[in-house]
N, C-alpha and C positions, 0 to 999 in steps of 0.2 A: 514556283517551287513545288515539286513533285515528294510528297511524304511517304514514305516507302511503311507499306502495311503488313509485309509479309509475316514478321514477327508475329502477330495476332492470330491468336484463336479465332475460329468462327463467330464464336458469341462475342468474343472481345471486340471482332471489326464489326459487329454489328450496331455493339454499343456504340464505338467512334464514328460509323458514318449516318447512322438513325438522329438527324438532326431536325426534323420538323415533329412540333407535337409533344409534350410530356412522357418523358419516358423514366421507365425505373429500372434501376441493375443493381439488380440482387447478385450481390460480389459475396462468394465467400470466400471463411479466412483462406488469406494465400494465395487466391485468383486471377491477382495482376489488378486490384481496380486505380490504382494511381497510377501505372500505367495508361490504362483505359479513359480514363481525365485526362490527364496530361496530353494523351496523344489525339485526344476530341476535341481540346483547346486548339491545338496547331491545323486538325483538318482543318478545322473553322476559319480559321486564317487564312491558309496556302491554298485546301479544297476550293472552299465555299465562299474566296473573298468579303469573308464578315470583318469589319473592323476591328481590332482590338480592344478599343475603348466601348464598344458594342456588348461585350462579353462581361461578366461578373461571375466568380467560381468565388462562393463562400466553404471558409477547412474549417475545424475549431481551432487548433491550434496553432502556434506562431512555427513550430518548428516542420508541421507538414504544408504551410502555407511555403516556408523557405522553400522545403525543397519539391512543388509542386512548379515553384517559380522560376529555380531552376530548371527543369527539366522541359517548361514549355517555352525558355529560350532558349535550349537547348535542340529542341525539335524547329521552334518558327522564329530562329533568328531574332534582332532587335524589337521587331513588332510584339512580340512574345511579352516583353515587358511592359508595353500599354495595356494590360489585362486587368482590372481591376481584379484584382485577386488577393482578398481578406479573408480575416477571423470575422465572425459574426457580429463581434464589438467593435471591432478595427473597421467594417465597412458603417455602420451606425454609427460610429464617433468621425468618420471621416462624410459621412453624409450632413450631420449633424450640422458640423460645422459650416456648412456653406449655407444651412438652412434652418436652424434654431429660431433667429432672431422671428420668423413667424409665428413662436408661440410666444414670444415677448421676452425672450430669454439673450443676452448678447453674445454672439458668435465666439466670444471668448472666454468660454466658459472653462471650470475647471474639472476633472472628473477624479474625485476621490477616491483612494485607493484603501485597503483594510483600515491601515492607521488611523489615516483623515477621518473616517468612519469611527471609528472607536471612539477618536476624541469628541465629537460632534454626539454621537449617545450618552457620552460619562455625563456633559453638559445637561444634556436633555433626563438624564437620570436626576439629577441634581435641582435645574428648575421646576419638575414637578416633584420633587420632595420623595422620588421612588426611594422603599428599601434596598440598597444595592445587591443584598443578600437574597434576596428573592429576585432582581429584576436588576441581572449585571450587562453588563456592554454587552460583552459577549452570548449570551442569550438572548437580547433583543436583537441582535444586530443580523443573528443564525435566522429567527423567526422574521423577520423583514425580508430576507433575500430568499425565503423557502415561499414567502407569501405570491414576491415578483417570478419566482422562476414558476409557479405553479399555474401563474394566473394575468389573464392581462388585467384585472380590477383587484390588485391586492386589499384592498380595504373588506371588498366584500368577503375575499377568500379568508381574512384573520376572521368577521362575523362567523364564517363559514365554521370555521375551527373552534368556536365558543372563547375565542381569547378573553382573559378581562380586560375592563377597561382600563387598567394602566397600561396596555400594551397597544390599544388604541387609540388612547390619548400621547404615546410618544412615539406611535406610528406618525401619528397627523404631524406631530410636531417638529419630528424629523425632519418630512418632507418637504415643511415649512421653510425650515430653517436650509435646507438645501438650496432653496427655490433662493430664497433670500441670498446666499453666499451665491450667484447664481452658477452651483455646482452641480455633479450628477455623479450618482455611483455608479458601479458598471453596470448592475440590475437594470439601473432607470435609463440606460443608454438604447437598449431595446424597445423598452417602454416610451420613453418618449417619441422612435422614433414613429414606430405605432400612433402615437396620438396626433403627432405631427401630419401624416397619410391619412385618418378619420376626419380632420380637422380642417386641412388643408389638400382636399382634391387634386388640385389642380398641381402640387407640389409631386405627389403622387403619381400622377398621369406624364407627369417632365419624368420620371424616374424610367417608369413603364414602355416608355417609348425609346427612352437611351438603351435599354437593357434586352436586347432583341433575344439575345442566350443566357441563360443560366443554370447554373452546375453546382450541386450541393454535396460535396462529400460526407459522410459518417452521419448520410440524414438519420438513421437509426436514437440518434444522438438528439435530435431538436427537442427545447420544450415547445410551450405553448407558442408564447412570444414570436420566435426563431420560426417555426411553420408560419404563423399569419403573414409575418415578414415576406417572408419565400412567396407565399400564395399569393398576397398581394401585386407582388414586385414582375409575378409570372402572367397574369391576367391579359394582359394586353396582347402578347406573341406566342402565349403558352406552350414556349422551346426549354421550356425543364427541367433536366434530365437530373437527378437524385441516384446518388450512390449511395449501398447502404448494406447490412445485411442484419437484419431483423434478431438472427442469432446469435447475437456479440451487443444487443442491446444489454447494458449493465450497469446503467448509472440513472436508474429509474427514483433512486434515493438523494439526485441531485434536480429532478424536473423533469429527466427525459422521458417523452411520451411513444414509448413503444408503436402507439394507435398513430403515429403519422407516416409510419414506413407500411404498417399493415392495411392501412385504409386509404395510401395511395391513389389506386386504381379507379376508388367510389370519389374523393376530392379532384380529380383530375377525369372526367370521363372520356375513354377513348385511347388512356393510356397505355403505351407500347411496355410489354416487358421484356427484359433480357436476363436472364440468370447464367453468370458465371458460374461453375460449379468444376472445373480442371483447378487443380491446387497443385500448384508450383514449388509447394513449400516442402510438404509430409508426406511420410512413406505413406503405403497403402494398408499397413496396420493399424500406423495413427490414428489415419482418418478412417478406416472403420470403427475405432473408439470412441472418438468422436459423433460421428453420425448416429451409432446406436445411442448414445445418449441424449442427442437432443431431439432423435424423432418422438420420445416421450414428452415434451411442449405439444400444446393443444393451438398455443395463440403465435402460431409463426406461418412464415410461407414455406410451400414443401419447395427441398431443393437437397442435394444430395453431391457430398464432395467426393471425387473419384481424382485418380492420379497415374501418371504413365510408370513413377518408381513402385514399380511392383519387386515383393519379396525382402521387402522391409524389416528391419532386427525385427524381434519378436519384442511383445509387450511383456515388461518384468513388473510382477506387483508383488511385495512386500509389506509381512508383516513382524512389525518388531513386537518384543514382550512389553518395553515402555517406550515413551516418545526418547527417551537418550539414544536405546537401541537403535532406533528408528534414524536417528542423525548420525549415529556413527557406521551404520549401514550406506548410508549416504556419502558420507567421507571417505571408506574403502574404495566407493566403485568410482568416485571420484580420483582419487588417489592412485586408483590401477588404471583410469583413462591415460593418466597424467604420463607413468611410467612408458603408456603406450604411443605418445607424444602428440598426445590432446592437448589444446591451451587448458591455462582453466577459463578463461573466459567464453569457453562455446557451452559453460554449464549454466542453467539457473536452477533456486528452486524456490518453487512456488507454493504459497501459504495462503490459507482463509483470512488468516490475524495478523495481525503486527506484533503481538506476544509469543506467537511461534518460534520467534526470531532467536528467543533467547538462548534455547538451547541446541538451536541450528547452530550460531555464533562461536558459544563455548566450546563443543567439539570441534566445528572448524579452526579454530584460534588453537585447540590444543593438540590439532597436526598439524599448526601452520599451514596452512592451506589459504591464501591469500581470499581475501572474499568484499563485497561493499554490498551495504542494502540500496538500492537503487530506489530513488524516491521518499528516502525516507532518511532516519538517522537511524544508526547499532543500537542496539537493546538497551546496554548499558549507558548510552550518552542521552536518550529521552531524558525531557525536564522532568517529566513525575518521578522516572527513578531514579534520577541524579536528586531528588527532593527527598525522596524517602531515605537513601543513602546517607545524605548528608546529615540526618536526623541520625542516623545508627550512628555515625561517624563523631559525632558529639560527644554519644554515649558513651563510646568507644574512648573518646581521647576528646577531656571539658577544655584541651587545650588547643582545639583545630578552630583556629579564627577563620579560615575560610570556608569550613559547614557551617559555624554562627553566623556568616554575614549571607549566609545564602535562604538561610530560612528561620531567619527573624520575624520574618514580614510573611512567611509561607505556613498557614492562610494569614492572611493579612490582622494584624494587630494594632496596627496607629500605632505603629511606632514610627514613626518620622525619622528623618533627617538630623533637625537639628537635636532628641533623645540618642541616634545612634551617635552622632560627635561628639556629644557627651558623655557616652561610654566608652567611646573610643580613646577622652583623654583623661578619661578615671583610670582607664586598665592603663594606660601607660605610664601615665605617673607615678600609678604602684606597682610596675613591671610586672601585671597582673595578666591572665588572658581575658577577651572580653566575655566567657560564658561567665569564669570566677569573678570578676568584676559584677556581671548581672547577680549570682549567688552569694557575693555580701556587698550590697550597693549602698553603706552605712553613707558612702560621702557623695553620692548620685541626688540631684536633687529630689525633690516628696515627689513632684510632679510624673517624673519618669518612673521613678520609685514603682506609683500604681500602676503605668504602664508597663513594665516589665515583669510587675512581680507573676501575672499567671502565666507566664512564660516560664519563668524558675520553676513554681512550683509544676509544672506541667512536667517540665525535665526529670525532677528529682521524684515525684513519683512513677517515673519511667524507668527508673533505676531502679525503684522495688521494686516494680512490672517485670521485670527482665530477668530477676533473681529469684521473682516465684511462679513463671511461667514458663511452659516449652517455647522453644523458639518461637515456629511461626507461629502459635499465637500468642505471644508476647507483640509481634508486628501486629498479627490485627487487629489485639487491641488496642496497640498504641496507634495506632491510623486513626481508630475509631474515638480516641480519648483525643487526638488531634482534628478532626474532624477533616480529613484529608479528603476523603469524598465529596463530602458537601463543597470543597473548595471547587473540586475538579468541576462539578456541576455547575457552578455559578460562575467560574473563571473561564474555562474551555468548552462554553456548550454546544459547539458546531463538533469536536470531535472527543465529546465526553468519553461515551462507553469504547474509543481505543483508546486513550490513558489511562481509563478503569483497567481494563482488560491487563493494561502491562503493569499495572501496579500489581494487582492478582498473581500475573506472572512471577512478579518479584520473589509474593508472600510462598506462593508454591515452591521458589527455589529454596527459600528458607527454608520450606518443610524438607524437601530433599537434601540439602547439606543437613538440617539434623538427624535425618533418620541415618547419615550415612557415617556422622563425625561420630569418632571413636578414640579420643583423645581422652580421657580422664583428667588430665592435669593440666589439661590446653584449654584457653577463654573463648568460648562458641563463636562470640559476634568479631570478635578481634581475628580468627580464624577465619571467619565468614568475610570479613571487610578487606583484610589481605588477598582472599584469594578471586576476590571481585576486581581488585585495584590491577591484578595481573593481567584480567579480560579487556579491562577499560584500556590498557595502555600498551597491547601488544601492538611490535609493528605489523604490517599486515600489507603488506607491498613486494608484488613480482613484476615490477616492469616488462618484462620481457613477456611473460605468460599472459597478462592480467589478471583479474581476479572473478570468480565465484561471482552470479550473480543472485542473491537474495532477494525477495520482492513477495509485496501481497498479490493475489492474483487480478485484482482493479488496478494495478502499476501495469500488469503483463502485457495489456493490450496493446497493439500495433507491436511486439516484440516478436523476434523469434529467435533460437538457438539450437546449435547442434544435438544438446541433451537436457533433456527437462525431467526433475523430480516436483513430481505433484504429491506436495505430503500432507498428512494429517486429514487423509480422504477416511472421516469417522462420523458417524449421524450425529447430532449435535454440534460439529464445530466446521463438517461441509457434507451436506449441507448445514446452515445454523439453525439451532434452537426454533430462533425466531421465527423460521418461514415453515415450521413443520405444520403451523394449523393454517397458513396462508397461502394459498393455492399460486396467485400471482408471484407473491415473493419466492416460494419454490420456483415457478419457472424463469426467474431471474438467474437465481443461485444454479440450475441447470445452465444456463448462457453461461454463468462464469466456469460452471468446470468445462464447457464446450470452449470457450477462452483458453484457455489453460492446455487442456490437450491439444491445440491447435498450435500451440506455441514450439511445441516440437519438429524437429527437420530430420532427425535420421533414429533417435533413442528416447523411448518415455519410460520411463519406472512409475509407479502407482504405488505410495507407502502408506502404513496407516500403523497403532500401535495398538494393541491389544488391552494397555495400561494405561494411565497419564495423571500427571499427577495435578488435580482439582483441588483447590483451596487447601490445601498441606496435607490431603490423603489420598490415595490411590484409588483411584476411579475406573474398571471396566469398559469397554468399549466395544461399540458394534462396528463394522465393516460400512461405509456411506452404501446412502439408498444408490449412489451413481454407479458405483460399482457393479451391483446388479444388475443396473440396468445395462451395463455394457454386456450381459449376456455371454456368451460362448466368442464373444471377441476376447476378450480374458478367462484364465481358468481362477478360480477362487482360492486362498487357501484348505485343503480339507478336499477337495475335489481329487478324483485316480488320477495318479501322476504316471508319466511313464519314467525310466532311466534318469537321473538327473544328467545335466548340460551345465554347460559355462553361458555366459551370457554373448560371449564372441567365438567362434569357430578359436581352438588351437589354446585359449585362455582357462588359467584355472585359477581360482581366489579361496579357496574353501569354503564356499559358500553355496549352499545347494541351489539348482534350479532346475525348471525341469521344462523335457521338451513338448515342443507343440504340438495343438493338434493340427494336422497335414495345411489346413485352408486357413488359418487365425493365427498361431504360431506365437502363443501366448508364451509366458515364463513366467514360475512361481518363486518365490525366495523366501520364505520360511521360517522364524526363532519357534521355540519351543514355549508356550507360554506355562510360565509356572505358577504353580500354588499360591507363590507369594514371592514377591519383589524383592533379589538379594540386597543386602546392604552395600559390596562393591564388586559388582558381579565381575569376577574372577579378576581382579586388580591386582597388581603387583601393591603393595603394601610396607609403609615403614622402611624406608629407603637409608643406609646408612651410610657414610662417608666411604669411598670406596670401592661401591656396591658396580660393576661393568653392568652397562646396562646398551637398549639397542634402540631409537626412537624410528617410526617408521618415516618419516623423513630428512632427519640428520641424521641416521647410521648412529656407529658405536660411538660409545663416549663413560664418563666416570662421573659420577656425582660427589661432588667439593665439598656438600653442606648442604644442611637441613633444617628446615622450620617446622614446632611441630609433632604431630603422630598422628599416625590411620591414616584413612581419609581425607584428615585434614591437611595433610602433610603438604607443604613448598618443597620441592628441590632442583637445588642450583644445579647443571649436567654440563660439564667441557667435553666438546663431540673434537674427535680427530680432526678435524678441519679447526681448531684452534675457540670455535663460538662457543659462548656461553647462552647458556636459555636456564631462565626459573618458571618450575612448571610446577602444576596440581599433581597429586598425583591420584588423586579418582579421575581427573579427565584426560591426561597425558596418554599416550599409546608410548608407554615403555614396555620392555620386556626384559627381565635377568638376564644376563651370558652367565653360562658355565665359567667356571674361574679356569 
């Protein structure tokens, strides 16, 4: 069978037919390298008559393992699928099995998943008598797997870390107790099989001689573990060809060891390089925004992406007065793609936070503009702020049985089971709700009595809280009198500080609906909880179009899309805080916005907001250090503009831009930042029955009824097409008709 090469780049066929010897292919983004796999699998076969069963290609995940597998039965016929071709756990749990029983273990073991795990900590919390409040599942179980992914001798790495010994004694105990159920996490699936290869040579050397080729995609990606594996399993034939690119390394906060794609060449002596550097993907704008940013990394390989689509849109970068501005600048040019019959789903946009989301969401929701956060859940459906919600919600209305049955127990009080069924058939008996039930529990037994009672009182000085406090900080306080933090920490300690984060988000919108509510006679939280309940439950579905893609910039990777908004590009939140005195962690946070710009194919915008609102007050903001460093590939705000422009030949939006310079063909997009933050910058207001009004995606219509005044305001609007929609009206895009 004759495989036809011609498709292939230079570099690309060099990679597919360079098959004796260690090689490495610095793929960058967009380059073709799962092509370049896929179609070095098949040479191997058809060329080079290698067996199939000869061949082991480890991917990390299951969904590029699919479709890797596809494509090289695709290229080498039935043989294509004797490819040993895994996840890096999926080849360990399938080696495993055929060869455990040499560590004494029986080949039918079981491999524990989160849950399994949880239960088997709560245990081991329990038998050594740990405070769960200091030392919960979920933080032992984060510190166990940070120990394996870091390290092949976790024991010594927790020493390494100064853990105390409760965290060593229910390390040991853990593993004890695994060993015993004769099970394995996924961690220990790598790790054993490491010990298994030290332990047993000979087991090893069977491996090494089956494996005459081996193929590692997203080596960029490996921990510790994962390299030994590799290097070990390569030793005998040393045909190892690693696909990677160094500048898309971004999950150094989960294990991955940067040093095993950059120190290649010293592990491997003799090693062949190949560097893709044609990008398939992005205009020749992109990727010089791109490039200028990451040639500023110290600890990478040089390599430089160039592309045949020359004379690419220009780069637009925007600066709104606040982060609302900033979304609803978003929504326009989304909005006018659409008119120009763009899907919406060839848009993403991309964020540092999972708290960003919130106010991306709300505007989009309130131009209907269909949208999904990919990877993740909508702002408003998170369990922290469906927690804290359900707390207002109380407040709000002592008669909502399902905010009390939601955070009883949130942070946990021993209240049990059989106390909640006993309040469940107090309140009914006295056709009572079960919070009033808890606030006179004359006929509850004494037992429950004590249980419940700092709950009551918790509630009912919340009620004075609320009536002698501004809004959001009436929230912070009441978080902090609930001690909702401290929950987060000891319940979800693998992804504490983004539940923090979006709780923060919450309390800021609080600050923002009150600085904007102007109701005098209208109930703040009752106003606030309505017009929450309107975001949580919009439909949000265009089949035909798709939807909006939302996502953190760690989701973006392997994505790409027609048009990408890279927002919230402000020092402190990208890059973060955290990595400004941390040199390494800055050149991480550099990968990811080089991620992110790469994700584009024909349009990028660059947003950022001059304002945003920080703990319930307005906070100033600088331009990201990245921005800068793109240089004369973008022009900055502030910078000599010439004539403004539209963002497409022949298009106008009202919104300024301006043209490029001759060779970089930048775009600027500009708000005016003010003095100080309007209360509803320039909003139609106080809407009354009647009132023609004009929505920028259902056209004209009349509004029926009204909940409300200001800013606070609901109103119901029948559009000529017969629909009805209840909207905000701070966030809605209505406009008055002339009568």
């Amino acid at each position: 069978m004759e495989l036809d090469l011609s498709r292939l780049n230079p570099p690309q066929r060099e990679a597919v037919t360079y098959t004796e010897g260690p090689l490495l292919v610095l793929a960058g983004a967009g380059s073709g390298k799962t092509r370049v796999l896929t179609t070095r699998i098949a040479y191997l076969i058809a060329q080079k008559n290698v067996s199939p069963y000869q061949i082991l290609a480890l991917t990390f995940t299951n969904k590029a393992g699919k479709e890797m597998k596809e494509r090289v039965q695709k290229l080498a016929g039935d043989e294509g699928s004797n490819v040993w071709m895994f996840t890096f756990h999926g080849f360990c749990a399938r080696l495993l099995s055929m060869e455990i029983d040499a560590l004494g273990y029986d080949k039918r073991f079981t491999i524990y998943d989160e849950d399994d795990q949880q239960s088997l900590i709560g245990r081991i919390i329990k038998e050594l008598n740990l405070n769960d409040k200091i030392y919960s599942k979920r933080m032992l179980s984060s510190i166990f797997s940070d120990a394996k992914n870091h390290s092949l001798h976790p024991e010594q790495f927790l020493q390494q870390a100064y853990q105390p010994r409760p965290v060593m004694e229910a390390f040991a105990l853990y593993q004890k107790r695994l060993r015993e159920a004769n099970a394995l996490d996924f961690d220990d699936l790598l790790l054993k099989t490491l010990e298994l290869f030290d332990k047993h040579p000979e087991v090893l050397q069977k491996y090494q001689t089956k494996f005459r080729y081996i193929l590692v995609d997203e080596y960029q990606d490996t921990n510790m573990a994962q390299y030994h594996i590799v290097s070990l399993l390569a030793k005998e034939h040393r045909n190892l060809c690693v696909v990677g690119d160094d500048d898309q390394s971004i999950y150094g906060w989960r294990g991955a060891d940067i040093r095993n794609i950059l120190e290649f060449e010293k592990d491997f002596p003799g090693a062949h390089v190949v560097r893709l550097e044609q990008n398939y993907r992005s205009t020749d704008k992109i990727l010089e925004c791109a490039n200028r940013v990451i040639a500023n990394n110290h600890g990478r390989k040089e390599k430089r992406l160039w592309t045949s689509q020359q004379n690419g849109a220009p780069i637009t970068v925007y600066e709104g007065r606040t982060d609302r501005e900033e979304a609803v600048y978003i929504c326009d040019r989304i909005l006018n793609g659409r008119r120009m019959g763009n899907r919406y789903d060839s848009y993403a946009v991309l964020y540092r936070t999972h708290a960003q989301s919130r106010m991306l969401e709300m505007i989009l929701q309130s131009y209907s503009i269909p949208y999904r956060v990919y990877g993740g859940t909508s702002f408003f459906n998170r369990s922290e702020v469906r927690d804290v919600l359900a707390y207002l919600r109380l407040l709000g209305n002592p008669n909502d049985d399902v905010a009390f049955n939601r955070i009883i127990n949130v942070p946990r009080r021993g209240i049990g089971s059989a106390a909640l069924d006993e309040i469940q058939a107090d309140a009914q008996s006295r056709e009572l709700s079960l919070f009033s039930a808890v606030l006179s529990p004359d006929s509850i037994s004494p037992r429950t009595q004590v249980k419940i009672a700092p709950f009551a009182k918790l509630m009912l000085d919340a009620f004075e809280l609320y009536h002698s406090k501004p809004f959001a900080e009436f929230g912070a306080a009441f978080l902090s009198a609930i001690g909702y933090d401290a929950y987060l920490k000891e319940d979800k300690k693998e992804n504490y500080e983004t539940r923090s984060e979006n709780v923060k988000e919450l309390l800021n919108y609080m600050g923002e609906f009150e600085a904007s509510f102007d109701d005098p006679d209208g109930d703040m939280l009752q106003s606030f909880l309505n017009t929450v309940a309107l975001f949580m439950n919009a439909d949000n579905v265009d089949e035909q179009n798709g939807c909006v893609n939302l996502m953190t910039l760690h989701s973006a990777k392997g994505l790409e899309f027609d048009t990408v908004f890279l927002c919230g590009m402000e020092d402190g939140l990208f890059p973060s805080s955290q990595s400004r005195f941390d040199p390494e962690k800055l050149e991480e946070e550099r990968r990811l916005c080089y991620v992110g710009v790469t994700r584009a194919r024909q349009k990028l915008y660059l947003t950022y907001a001059g304002s945003r609102m920080m703990y319930g007050q307005f906070t100033t903001s600088q331009p990201s250090v990245f921005l800068k460093e793109m240089g004369d590939a973008i022009q900055m705000p502030g910078a000599k503009q010439s004539p403004a422009t539209s963002d497409r030949p022949g298009t106008a939006d009202g919104f300024r831009s301006v043209a490029p310079r001759p060779h970089t063909a930048p775009q600027i997009v500009t708000g005016t930042k003010p003095a100080a933050v309007p209360k509803a910058a320039d909003k139609e207001l106080n809407w009354k029955d009647g009132d023609k009004v004009r929505h920028a995606i259902f056209g004209n219509g009349t509004v029926v009824s009204t909940e409300g005044k200001g800013t606070s305001q609901i109103v119901t609007v029948r559009f000529a097409n017969g629909v009805e929609k209840r909207l905000t009206a701070l966030y809605a895009p209505l406009k008055k008709l002339e009568e």
